[in-house]
C-alpha positions in Angstrom: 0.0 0.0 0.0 1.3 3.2 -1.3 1.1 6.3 1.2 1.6 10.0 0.9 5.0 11.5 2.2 4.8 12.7 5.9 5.0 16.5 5.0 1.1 15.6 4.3 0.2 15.6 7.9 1.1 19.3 8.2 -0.8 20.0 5.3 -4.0 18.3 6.4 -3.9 19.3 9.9 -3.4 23.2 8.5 -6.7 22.5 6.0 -8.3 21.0 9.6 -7.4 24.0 11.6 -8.6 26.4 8.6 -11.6 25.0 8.3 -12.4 25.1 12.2 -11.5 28.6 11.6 -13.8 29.3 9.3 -17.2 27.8 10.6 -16.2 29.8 13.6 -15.6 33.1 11.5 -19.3 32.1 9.7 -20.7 31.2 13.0 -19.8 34.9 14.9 -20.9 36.3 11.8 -17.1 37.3 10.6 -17.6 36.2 7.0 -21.3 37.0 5.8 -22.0 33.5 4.1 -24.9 31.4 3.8 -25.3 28.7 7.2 -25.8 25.9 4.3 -22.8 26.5 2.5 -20.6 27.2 5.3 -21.5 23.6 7.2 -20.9 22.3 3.4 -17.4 24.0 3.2 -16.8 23.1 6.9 -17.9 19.2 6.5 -15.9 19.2 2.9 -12.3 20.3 4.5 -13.0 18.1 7.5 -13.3 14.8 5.7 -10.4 16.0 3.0 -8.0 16.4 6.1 -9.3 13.1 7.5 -8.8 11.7 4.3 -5.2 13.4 4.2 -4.5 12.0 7.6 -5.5 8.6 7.1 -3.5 8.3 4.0 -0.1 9.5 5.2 2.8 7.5 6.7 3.7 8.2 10.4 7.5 9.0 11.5 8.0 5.1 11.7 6.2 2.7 9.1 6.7 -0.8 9.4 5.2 -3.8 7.9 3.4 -4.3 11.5 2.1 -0.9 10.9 0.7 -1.1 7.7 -1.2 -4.4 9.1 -2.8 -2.5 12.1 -3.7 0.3 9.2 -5.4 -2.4 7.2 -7.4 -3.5 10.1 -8.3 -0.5 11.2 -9.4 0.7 7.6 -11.5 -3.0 7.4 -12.8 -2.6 10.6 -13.8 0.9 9.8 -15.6 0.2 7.0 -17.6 -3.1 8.8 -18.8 -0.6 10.9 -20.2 1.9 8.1 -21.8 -1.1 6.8 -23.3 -2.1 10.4 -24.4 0.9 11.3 -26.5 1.6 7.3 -27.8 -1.5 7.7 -28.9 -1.2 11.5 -29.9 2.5 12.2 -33.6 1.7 10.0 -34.4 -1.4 12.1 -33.2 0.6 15.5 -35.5 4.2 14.3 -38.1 1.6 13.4 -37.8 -0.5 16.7 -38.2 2.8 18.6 -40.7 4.7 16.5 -38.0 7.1 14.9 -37.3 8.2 18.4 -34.0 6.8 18.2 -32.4 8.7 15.5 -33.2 12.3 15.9 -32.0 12.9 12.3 -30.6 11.1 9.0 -26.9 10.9 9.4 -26.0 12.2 5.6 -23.1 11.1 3.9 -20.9 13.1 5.5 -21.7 12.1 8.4 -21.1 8.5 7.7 -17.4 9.1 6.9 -16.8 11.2 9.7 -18.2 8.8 11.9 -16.0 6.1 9.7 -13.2 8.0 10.0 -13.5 8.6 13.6 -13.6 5.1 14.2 -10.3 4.4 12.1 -8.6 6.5 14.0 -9.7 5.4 17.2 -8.9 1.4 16.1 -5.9 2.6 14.5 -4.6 4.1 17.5 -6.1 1.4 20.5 -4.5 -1.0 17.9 -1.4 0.6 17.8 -0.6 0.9 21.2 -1.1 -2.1 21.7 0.9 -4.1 20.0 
């Protein structure tokens, strides 16, 4: 598995801390932009810089390392899977009441990517 150099890390925790900069400018009123398009913008840099993160090699990369990463990524993604096929029979089992509101897509791989990096990093510490 091919990753991306480390100097990506700086550049998607920058993109992570601009966009956390941003919804805050939007939310103080700041920048004078639509609410919509300024959770869109928000949401969009978010999952770019998790995608960033995710895809970049740490200081030491070993073959035991890439292992964990593949897990994690596997068990990331059995969980999206889970949780789309679960959340209708849960918001059906308790009258909607469960689910306050549809997830989105975006919220899916946040929640996915979340979960990576919590595996990722319970996995890695524990070798």
């Amino acid at each position: 598995m091919r990753l991306l150099p480390r100097r990506f890390k700086k550049l998607a925790y920058s993109l992570l801390a601009l966009s956390i900069l941003f919804i805050t400018f939007s939310v103080t009123k700041v920048i004078a932009i639509d609410d919509e398009i300024a959770k869109t913008i928000f949401r969009l840099g978010v999952l770019l810089s998790f995608l960033l993160l995710a895809l970049t090699r740490d200081k030491i990369e070993d073959e035991l390392t890439l292992v964990i990463r593949l897990k994690a990524l596997a068990s990331s993604f059995i969980f999206g899977v889970g949780y789309v096929v679960v959340s209708p029979f849960v918001s059906w089992l308790f009258d909607g009441e469960f689910i306050v509101e549809d997830l989105g897509i975006e919220g899916l791989l946040l929640t996915m990517f979340l979960f990576y990096f919590g595996m990722f990093g319970l996995m890695k510490r524990n070798r």
